[in-house]
C-alpha positions as CSV (number, residue, x, y, z in Angstrom):
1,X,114.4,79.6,46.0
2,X,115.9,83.3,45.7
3,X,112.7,84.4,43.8
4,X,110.4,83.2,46.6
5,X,112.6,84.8,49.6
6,X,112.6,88.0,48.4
7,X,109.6,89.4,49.2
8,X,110.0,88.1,53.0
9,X,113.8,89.8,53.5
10,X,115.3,92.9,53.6
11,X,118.6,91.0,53.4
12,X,120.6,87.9,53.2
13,X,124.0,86.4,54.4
14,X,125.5,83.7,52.5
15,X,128.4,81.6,53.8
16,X,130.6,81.1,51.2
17,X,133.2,77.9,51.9
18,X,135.7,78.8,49.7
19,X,139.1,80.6,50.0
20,X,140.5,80.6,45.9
21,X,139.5,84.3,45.1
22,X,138.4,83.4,41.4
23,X,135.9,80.6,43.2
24,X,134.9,83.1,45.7
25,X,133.5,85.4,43.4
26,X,132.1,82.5,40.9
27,X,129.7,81.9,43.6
28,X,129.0,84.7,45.3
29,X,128.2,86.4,41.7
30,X,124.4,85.2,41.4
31,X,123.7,86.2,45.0
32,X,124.8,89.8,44.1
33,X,122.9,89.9,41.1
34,X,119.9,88.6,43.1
35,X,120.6,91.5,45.9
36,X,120.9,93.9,43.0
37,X,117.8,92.6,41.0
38,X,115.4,92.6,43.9
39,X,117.0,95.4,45.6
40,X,118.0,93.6,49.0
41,X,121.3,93.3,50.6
42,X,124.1,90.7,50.5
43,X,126.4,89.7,52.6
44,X,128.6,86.9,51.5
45,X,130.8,85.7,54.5
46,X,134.3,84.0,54.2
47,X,136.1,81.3,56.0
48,X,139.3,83.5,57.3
49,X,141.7,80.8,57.9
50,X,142.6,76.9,56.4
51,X,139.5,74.9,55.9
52,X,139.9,71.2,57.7
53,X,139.6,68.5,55.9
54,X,136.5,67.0,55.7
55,X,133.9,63.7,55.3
56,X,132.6,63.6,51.7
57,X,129.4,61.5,51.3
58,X,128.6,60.2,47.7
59,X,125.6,57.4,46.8
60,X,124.6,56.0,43.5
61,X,121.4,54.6,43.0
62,X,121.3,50.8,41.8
63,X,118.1,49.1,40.3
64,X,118.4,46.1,43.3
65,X,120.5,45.7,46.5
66,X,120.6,47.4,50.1
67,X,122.4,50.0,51.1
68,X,124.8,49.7,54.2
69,X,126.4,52.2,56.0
70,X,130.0,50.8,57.8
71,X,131.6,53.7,59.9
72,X,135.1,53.9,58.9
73,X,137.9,56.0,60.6
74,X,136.2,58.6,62.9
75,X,133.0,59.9,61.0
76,X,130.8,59.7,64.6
77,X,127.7,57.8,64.8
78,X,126.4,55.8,61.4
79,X,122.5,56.5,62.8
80,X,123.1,60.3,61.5
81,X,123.8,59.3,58.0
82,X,120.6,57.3,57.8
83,X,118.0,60.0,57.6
84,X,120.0,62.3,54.9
């Protein structure tokens, strides 16, 4: 995806969700190498206080069944996990 953006910016800003330094720099590092290799700037933007804890989605495929989506707790409206 890098590749094919770089000849249509002069720049990019990457929000980086992470607040462990090591992490941080992990993966920001091929962003920055993609800036330097194309010769483009790089922002990479931090979260600047405690991240909230938050809905994690995971599906497996199976070879037969349906797939139903219960709401549980406060996740909002089940309609806006149908169409991910």
């Amino acid at each position: 995806m890098l590749e094919r953006l770089s000849p249509l910016v002069n720049s990019l800003t990457v929000m980086n969700y992470r607040t462990d330094p090591w992490q941080i720099q992990e993966q920001a590092l091929p962003f920055l190498v993609w800036g330097q290799h194309y010769e483009k700037g790089v922002c990479i933007a931090l979260e600047i206080g405690p991240i909230a804890e938050e809905t994690r989605l995971r599906f497996h495929r199976t070879r037969q069944g349906e797939l139903w989506a219960v709401p549980i707790g406060h996740q909002g409206p089940i309609d806006s996990y149908a169409s991910r």
